[in-house]
C-alpha positions in Angstrom: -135.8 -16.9 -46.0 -131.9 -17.9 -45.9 -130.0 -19.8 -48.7 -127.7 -22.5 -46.8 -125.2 -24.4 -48.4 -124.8 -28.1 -46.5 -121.5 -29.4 -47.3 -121.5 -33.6 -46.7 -118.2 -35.1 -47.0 -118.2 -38.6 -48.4 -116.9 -39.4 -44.4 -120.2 -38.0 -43.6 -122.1 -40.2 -45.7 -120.1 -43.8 -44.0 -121.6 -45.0 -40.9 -121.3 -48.2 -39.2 -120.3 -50.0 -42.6 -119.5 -49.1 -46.4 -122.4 -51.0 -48.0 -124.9 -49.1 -50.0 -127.6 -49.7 -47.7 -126.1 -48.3 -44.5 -125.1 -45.4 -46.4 -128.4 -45.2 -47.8 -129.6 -45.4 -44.2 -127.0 -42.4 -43.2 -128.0 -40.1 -46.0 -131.9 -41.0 -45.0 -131.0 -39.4 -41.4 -129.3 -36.1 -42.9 -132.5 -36.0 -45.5 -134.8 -35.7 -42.6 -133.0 -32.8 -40.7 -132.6 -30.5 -43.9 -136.1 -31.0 -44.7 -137.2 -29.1 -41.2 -134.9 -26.2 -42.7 -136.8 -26.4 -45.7 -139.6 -26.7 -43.7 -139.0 -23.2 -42.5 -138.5 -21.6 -45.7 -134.9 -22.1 -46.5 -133.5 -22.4 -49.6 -130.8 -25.7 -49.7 -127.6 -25.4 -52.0 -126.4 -29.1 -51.2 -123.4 -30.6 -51.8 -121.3 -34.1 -51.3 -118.1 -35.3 -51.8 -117.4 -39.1 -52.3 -113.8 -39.9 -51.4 -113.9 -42.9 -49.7 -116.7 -44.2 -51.7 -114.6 -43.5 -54.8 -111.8 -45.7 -53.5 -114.1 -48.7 -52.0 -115.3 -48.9 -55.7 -111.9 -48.8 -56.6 -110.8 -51.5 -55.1 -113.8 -53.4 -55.7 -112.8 -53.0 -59.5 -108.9 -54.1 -59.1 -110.3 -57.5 -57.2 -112.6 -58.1 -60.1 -110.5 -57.0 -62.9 -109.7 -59.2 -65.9 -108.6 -58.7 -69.6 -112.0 -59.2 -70.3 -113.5 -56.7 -67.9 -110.6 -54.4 -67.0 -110.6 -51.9 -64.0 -112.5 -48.4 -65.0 -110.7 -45.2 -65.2 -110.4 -43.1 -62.0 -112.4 -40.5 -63.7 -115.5 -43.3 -64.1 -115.1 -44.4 -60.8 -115.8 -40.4 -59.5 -118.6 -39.6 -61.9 -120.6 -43.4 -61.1 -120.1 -43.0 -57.2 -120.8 -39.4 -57.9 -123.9 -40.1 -59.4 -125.3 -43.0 -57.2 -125.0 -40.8 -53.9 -126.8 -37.7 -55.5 -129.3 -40.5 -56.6 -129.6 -42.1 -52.7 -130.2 -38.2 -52.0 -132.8 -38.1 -54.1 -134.5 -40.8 -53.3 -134.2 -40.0 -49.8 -136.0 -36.9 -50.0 -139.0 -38.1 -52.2 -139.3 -40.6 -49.2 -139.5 -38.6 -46.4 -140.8 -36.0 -48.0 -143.8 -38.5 -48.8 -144.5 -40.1 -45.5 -144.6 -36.3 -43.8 -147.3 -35.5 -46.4 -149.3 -38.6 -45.4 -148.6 -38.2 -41.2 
């Protein structure tokens, strides 16, 4: 058994557009080759980065901002697109993970 370390830069995770479903669909993809390695016995260290996700949201943010509803700090913006791609990643692997149990 190996310990691999999959590094995913937040590149990576774009395809054909930035919408959350297509990098859903992206990360779905990646999910279903690491789960052959841990198929095999490997043990997964995973990580991601979210750069270009961080400044989409960004930007997103500035066009919507108001007095009322002001931009959120950079620091936000990195821990809430942080936190929604580990989620996708998770999700992702209970899926396939639960249709390769059932085929």
């Amino acid at each position: 058994m190996k310990k691999i370390v999959v590094a995913l830069g937040g590149n990576a995770i774009l395809s054909k557009d930035a919408s959350a479903k297509s990098q859903q669909e992206a990360i779905k993809k990646t999910v279903n080759v690491l789960v052959e390695f841990i198929k095999r016995g490997h043990q997964l260290v995973i990580t991601h980065g979210n750069g270009p996700q961080v400044g989409n949201l960004l930007l997103q943010q500035i066009a919507e901002s108001t007095a009322k509803n002001p931009v959120m700090p950079l620091d936000t913006i990195g821990a809430m697109t942080e936190g929604s791609i580990g989620y996708w990643m998770q999700q992702a692997f209970n899926e396939v993970l639960e249709k390769r149990k059932h085929s």
